[in-house]
N, C-alpha and C positions, 0 to 999 in steps of 0.2 A: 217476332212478337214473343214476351213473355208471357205466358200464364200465370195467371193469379187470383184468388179470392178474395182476399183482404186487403193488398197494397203493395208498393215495395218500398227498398230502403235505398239508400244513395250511401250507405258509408263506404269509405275506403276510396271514392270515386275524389277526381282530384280539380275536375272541369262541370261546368253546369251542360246539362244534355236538355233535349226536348221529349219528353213523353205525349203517346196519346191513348188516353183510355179508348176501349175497344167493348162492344158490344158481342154479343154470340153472334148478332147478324150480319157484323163487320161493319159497324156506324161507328162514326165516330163521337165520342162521349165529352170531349174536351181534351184539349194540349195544356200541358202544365210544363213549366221551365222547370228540371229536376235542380236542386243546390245540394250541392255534395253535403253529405253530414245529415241528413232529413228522412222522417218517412213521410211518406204519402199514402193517404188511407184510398183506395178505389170508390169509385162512386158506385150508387145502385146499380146494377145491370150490366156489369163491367166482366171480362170473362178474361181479361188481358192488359197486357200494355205494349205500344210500339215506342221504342229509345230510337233515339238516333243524336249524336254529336251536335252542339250548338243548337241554333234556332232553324233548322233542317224543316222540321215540320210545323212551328210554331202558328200559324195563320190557317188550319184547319178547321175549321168553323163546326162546332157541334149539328149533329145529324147527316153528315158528310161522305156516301160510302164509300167502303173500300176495300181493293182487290188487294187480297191477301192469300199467298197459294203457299203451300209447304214444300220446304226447299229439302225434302228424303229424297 
């Protein structure tokens, strides 16, 4: 998961990825198909985002929870 407040960016990236906005509570906010070259603004209440290559995660349905533990 990355952290973020405001959004992120896709430059330099050369493949479309799947993101999913992330809640503090670990819900899920919606998946967006990242397109290299773009930013993406985060929605309200958004504390993060989960990337993963292609359509990996694309079918997550908003309000969705999920188990996210820290890999230290």
């Amino acid at each position: 998961m990355i952290p973020t407040s405001v959004g992120v960016h896709t430059f330099g990236m050369r493949f479309h990825m799947t993101g999913v906005w992330v809640s503090a509570a670990n819900v899920s906010l919606g998946a967006v198909t990242l397109i290299p070259n773009k930013v993406y603004l985060a929605p309200t209440g958004s504390v993060g985002i989960l990337e993963t290559s292609g359509d990996a995660l694309c079918d997550i349905p908003v309000g969705a929870q999920l188990a996210i533990r820290d890999a230290k």
